[in-house]
FILUM-46953 format. One line per field, with one value per residue (C-alpha): residue number from 1; residue in one letter; y, x, z. Coordinates in Angstrom, 3 decimals. Layout:
% residues N
num: [NUM / ...] .
residuo: [A / ...] .
y: [Y / ...] .
x: [X / ...] .
z: [Z / ...] .
//
This chain:
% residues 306
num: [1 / 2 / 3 / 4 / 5 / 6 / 7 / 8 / 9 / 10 / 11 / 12 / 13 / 14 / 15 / 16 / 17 / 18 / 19 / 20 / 21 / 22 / 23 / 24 / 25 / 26 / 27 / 28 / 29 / 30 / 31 / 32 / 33 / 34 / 35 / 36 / 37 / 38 / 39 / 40 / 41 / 42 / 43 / 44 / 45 / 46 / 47 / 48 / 49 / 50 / 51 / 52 / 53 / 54 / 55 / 56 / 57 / 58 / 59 / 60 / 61 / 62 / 63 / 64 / 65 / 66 / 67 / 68 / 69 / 70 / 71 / 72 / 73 / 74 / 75 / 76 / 77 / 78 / 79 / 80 / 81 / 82 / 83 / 84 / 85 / 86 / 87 / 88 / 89 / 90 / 91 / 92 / 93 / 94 / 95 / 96 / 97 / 98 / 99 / 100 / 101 / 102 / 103 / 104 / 105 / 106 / 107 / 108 / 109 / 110 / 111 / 112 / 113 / 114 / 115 / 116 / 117 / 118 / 119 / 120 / 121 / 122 / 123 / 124 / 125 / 126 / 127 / 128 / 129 / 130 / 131 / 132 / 133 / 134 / 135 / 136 / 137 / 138 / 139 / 140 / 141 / 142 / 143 / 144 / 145 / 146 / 147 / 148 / 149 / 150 / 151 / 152 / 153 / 154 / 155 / 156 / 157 / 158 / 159 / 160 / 161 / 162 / 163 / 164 / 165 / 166 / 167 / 168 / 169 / 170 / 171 / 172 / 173 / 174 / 175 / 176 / 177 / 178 / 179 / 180 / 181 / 182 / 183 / 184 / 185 / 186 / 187 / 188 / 189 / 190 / 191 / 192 / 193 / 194 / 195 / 196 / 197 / 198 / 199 / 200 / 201 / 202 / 203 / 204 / 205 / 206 / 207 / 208 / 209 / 210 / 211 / 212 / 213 / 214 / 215 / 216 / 217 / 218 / 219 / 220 / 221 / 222 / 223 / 224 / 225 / 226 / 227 / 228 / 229 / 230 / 231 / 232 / 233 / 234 / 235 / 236 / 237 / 238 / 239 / 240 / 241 / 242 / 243 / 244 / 245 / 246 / 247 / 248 / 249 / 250 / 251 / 252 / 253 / 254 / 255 / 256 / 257 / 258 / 259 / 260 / 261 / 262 / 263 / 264 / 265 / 266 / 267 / 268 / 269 / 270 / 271 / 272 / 273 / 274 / 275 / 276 / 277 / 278 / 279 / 280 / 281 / 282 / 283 / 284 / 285 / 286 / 287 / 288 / 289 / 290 / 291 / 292 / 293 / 294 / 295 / 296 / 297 / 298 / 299 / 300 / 301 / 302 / 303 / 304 / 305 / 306] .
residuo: [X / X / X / X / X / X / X / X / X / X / X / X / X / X / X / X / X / X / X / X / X / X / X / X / X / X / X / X / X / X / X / X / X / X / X / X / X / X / X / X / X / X / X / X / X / X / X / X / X / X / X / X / X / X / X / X / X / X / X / X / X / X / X / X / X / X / X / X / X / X / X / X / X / X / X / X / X / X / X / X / X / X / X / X / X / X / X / X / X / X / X / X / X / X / X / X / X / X / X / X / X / X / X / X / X / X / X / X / X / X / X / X / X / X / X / X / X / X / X / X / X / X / X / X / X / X / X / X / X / X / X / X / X / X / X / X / X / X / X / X / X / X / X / X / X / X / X / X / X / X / X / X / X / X / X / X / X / X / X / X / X / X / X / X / X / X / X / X / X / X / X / X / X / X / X / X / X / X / X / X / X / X / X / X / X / X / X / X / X / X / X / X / X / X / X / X / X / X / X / X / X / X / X / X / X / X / X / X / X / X / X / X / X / X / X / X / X / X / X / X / X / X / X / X / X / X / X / X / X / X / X / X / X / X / X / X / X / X / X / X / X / X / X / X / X / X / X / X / X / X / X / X / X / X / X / X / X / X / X / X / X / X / X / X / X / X / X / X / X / X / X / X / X / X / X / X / X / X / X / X / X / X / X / X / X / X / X / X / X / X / X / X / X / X / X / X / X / X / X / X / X / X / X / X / X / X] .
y: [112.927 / 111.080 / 108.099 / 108.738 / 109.629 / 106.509 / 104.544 / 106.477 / 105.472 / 101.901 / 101.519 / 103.183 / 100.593 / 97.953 / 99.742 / 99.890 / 96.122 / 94.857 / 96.094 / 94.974 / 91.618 / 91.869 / 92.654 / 90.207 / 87.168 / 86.912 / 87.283 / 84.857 / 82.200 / 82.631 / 82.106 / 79.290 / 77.391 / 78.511 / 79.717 / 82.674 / 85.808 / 87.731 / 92.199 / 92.660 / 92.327 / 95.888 / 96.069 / 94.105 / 96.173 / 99.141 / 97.734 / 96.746 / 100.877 / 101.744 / 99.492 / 100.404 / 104.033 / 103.011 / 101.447 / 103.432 / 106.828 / 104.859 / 103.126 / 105.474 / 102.676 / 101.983 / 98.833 / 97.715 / 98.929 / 97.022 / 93.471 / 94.857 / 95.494 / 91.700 / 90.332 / 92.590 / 92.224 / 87.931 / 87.544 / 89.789 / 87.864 / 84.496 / 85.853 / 86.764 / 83.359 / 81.370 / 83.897 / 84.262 / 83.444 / 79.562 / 79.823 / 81.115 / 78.007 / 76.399 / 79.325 / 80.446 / 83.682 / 86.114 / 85.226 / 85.734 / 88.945 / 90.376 / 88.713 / 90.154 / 93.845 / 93.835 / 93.205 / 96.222 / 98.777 / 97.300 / 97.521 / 101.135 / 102.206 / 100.790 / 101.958 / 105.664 / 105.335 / 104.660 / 106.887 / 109.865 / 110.861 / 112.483 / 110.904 / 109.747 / 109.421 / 106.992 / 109.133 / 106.848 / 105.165 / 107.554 / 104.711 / 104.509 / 108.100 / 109.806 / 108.683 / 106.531 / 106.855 / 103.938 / 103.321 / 107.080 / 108.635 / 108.085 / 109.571 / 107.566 / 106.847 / 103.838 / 103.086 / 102.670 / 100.127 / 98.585 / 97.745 / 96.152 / 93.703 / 93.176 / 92.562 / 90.198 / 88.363 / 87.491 / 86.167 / 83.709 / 82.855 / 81.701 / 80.174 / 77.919 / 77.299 / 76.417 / 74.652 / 72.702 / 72.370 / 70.022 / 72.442 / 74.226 / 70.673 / 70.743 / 74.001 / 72.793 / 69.317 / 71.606 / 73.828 / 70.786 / 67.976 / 69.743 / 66.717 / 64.239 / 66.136 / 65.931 / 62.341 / 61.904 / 63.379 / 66.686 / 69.316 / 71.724 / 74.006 / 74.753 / 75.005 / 77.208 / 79.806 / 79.259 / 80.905 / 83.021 / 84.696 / 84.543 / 86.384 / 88.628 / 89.379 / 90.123 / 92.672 / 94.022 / 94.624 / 95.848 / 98.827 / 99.504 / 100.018 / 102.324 / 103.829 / 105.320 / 106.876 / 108.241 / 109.354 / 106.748 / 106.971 / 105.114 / 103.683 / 103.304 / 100.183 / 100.198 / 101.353 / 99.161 / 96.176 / 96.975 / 97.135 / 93.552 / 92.316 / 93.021 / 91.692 / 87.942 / 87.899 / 88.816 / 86.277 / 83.767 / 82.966 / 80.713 / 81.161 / 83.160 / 83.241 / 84.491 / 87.421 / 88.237 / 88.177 / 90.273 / 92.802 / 93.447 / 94.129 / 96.437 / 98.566 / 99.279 / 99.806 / 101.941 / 103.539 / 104.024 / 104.722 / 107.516 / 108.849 / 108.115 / 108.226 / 112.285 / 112.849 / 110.120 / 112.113 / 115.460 / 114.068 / 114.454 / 116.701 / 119.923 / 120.083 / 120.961 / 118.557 / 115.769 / 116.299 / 115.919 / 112.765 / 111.355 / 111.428 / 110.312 / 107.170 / 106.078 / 105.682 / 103.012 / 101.469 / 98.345 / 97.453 / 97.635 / 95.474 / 93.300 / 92.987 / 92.079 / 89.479 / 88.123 / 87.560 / 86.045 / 83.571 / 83.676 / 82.254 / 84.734 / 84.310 / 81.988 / 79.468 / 77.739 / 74.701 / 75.764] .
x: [45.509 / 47.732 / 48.926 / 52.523 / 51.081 / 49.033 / 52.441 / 54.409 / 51.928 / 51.732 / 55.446 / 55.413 / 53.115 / 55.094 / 58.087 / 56.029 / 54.505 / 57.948 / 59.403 / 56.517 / 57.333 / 60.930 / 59.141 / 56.251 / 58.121 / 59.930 / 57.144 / 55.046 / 57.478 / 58.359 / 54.474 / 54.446 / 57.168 / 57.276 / 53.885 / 54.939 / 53.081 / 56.454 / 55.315 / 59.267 / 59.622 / 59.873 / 62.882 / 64.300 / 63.899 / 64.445 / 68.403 / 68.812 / 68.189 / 69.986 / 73.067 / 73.234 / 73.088 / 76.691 / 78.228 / 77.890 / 78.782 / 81.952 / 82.957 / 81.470 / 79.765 / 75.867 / 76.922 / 78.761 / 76.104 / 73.701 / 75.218 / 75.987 / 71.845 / 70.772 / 73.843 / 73.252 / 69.967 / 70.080 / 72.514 / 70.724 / 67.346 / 69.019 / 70.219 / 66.419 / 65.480 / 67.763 / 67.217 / 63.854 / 61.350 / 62.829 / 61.126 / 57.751 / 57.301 / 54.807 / 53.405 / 49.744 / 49.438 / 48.884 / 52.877 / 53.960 / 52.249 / 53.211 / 57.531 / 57.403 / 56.118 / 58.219 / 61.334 / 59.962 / 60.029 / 63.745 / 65.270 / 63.120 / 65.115 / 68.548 / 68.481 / 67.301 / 70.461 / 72.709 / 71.914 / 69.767 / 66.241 / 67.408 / 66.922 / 69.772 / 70.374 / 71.301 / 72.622 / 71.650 / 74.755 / 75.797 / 75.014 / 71.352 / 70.925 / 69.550 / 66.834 / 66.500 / 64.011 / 61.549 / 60.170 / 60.607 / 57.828 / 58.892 / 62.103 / 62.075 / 64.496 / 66.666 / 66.944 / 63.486 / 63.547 / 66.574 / 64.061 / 61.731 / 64.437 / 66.121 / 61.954 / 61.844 / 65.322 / 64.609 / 61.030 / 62.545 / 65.899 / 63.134 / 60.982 / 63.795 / 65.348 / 61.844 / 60.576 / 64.080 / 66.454 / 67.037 / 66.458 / 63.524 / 62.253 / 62.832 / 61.364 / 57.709 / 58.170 / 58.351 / 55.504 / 53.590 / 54.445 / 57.275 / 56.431 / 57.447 / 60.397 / 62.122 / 61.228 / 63.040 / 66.431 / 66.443 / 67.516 / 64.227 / 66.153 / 68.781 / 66.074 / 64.441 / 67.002 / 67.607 / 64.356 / 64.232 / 67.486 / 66.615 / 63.271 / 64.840 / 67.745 / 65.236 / 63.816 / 66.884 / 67.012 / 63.497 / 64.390 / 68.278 / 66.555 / 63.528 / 66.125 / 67.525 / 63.996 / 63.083 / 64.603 / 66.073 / 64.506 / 63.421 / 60.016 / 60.398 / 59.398 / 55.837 / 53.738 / 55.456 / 54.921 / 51.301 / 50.980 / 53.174 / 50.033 / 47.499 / 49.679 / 49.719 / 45.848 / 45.128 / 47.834 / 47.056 / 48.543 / 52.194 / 51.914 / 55.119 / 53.582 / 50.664 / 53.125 / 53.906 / 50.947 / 49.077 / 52.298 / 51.674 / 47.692 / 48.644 / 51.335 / 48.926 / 45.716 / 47.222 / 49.166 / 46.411 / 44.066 / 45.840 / 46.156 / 43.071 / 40.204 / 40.487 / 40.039 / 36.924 / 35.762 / 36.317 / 33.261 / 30.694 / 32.293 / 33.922 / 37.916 / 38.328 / 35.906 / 37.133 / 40.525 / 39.939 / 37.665 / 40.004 / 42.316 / 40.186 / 39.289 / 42.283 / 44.505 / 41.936 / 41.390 / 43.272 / 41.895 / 38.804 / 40.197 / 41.590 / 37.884 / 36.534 / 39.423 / 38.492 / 34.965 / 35.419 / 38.086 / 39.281 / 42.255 / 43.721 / 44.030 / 46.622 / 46.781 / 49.794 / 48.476 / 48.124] .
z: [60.499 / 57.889 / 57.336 / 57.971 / 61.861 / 61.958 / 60.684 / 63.555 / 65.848 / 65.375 / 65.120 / 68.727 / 69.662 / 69.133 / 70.281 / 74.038 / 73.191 / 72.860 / 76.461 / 78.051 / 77.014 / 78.011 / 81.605 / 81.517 / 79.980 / 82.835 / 85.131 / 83.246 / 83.085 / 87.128 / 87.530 / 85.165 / 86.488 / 90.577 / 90.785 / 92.359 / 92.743 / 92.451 / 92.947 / 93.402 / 89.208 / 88.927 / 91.739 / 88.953 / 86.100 / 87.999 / 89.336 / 85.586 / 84.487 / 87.664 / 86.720 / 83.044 / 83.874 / 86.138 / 84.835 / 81.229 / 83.195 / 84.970 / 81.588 / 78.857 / 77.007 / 76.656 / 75.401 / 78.314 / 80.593 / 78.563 / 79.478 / 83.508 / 83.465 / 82.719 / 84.446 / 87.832 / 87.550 / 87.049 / 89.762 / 92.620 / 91.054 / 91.711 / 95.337 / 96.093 / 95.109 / 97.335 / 100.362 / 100.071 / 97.518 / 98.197 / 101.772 / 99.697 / 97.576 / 100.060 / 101.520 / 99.893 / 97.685 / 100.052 / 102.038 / 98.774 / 98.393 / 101.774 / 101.297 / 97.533 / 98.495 / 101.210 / 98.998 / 97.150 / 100.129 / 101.052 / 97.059 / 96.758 / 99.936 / 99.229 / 96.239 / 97.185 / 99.598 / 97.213 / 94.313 / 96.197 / 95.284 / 91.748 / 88.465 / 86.298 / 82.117 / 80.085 / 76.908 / 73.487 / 71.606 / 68.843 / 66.076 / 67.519 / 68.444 / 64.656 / 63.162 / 60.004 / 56.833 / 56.299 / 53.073 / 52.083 / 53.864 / 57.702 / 59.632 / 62.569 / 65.828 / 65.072 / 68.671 / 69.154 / 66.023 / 67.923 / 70.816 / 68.479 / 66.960 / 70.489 / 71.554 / 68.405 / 69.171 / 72.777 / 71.681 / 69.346 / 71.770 / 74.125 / 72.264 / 70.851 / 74.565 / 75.950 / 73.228 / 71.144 / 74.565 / 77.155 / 79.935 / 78.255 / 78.605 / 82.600 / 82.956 / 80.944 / 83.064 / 86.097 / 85.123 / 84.540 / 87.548 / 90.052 / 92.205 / 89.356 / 88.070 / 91.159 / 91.523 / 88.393 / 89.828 / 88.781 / 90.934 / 91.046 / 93.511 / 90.879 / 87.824 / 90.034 / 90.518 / 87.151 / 86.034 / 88.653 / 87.051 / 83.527 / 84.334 / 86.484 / 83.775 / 80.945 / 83.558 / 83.774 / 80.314 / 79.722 / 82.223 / 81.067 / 76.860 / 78.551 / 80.812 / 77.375 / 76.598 / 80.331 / 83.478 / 85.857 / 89.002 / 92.188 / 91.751 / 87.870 / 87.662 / 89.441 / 86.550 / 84.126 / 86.733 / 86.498 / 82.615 / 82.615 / 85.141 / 82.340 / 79.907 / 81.652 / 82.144 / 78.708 / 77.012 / 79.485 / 82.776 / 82.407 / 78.717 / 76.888 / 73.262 / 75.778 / 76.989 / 73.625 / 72.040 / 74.859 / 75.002 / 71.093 / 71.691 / 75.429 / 73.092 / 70.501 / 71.943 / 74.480 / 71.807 / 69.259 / 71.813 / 72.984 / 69.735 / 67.506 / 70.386 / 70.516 / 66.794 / 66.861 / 69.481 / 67.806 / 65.163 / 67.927 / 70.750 / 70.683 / 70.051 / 74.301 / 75.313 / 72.672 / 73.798 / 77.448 / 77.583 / 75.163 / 77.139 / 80.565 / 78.731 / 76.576 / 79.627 / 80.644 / 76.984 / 78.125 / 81.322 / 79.531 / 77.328 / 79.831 / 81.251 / 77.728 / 77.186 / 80.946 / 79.585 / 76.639 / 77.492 / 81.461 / 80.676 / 78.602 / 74.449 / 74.746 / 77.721 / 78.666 / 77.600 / 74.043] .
//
């Protein structure tokens, strides 16, 4: 094991941190604001990698497919909001639960009946598609360091709209107070769609960039929906610099754990034996650390109220 690996391995990490913020971001901040217990985030991301992968074949450009993921993706987001998450708003957790899992089944199937059962591709633009050297000692895929700097710009676009704008403003007043907000004349039906879409257009994107990296298929978006779960409870609940710090810490542990736990192992175990419970427990490194997090501080390592 050398350093160059270790390098690779951490710059992986935060290639895998980085999406799952693009996916829980949007989930955190439709908790935050709605309090909504929303399972149908993953239909989202999966009709953003579905779109992209269209529109690019029918046009020929990634690029273009890019912007038709977060702009299908918001607009049938903002459609599920005003059909149906609207009616949810009142309704306890478990309504919620049953509406948003049922929106899964429906999207799953629609989409199955519009694309088939087979996987599609996204091919990688040519300027992102070779590799670039870092620092002399690392070749390494420039398209995966374009999802860490598209990870990094959307952190910092919403910081500044949550934190410096007049809407970002609305949407902490209606995290806050709902009640009071809309007291105050604001329209909390329209800020609500609002987030609604801009959650469910950073899905979008999160599954059109891993669409590049993976198959395209139904049902993509159920294990990343699970991994954007952990990330929320071990930022904190409502809390974006939550998301993104907890999305860093999932990427790398599960990253690192996947990678250095066999040769720690090897020190004690056979190679075969090393290698297999390795594996076993480094695929559950960070629910354990989810657990850990949960018992040190419940509300994550950076509540919303920070």
């Amino acid at each position: 094991m050398s350093f160059i690996l270790i390098f690779e391995q951490i710059l992986n990490g935060l290639q895998l941190g980085m999406m799952l913020f693009l996916m829980s971001a949007g989930l955190t901040l439709i908790f935050g604001v709605m309090g909504l217990i929303n399972l149908a985030h993953g239909v989202l991301y999966m009709i953003g990698a579905f779109a992209c992968a269209l529109i690019s074949a029918l046009t020929g450009s990634f690029w273009l497919g890019l912007i038709a993921s977060i702009l299908v993706a918001a607009l049938i987001g903002a459609m599920i909001e005003v059909s149906v998450i609207r009616r949810l708003y009142l309704r306890d957790h478990l309504d919620q639960v049953l509406a948003t899992y049922a929106l899964i089944l429906i999207f799953s199937e629609a989409t199955r009946w519009l694309f088939g059962s087979f996987a599609l591709y996204l091919d990688v633009p040519d300027i992102l598609s070779h590799s670039i050297n870092l620092f002399g000692v690392l070749d390494y895929s420039r398209y995966r360091l374009f999802i860490i700097g598209v990870g990094c710009v959307v952190a910092i676009g919403l910081y500044l709209l949550i934190a410096k704008t007049r809407l970002g403003m609305r949407i902490r007043a209606g995290a806050t107070d709902r009640e009071m907000i809309a007291a105050l004349g604001v329209d909390i039906r329209t800020l609500y769609t609002l987030v609604f879409a801009l959650g469910a257009g950073l899905a979008g994107l999160a599954g059109a960039l891993l669409g590049a990296l993976q198959s395209v298929e139904v049902g993509m978006g159920d294990s990343v929906l699970i991994l954007a779960f952990v990330v929320i409870v071990i930022g904190g609940i409502g809390s974006i610099k939550g998301a993104f710090v907890g999305a860093l810490l999932v990427g790398l542990v599960d990253t690192m754990g996947r990678f250095l736990l066999p040769y720690a192992l090897e020190l004690v175990l056979p190679a075969e034996s090393a290698a297999t419970i390795g594996a076993s427990v480094s695929s559950i490194a960070i629910y354990i650390l989810m657990a850990i997090v949960l018992v040190l501080k419940p509300k994550g390592l950076v509540p919303a109220n920070a």
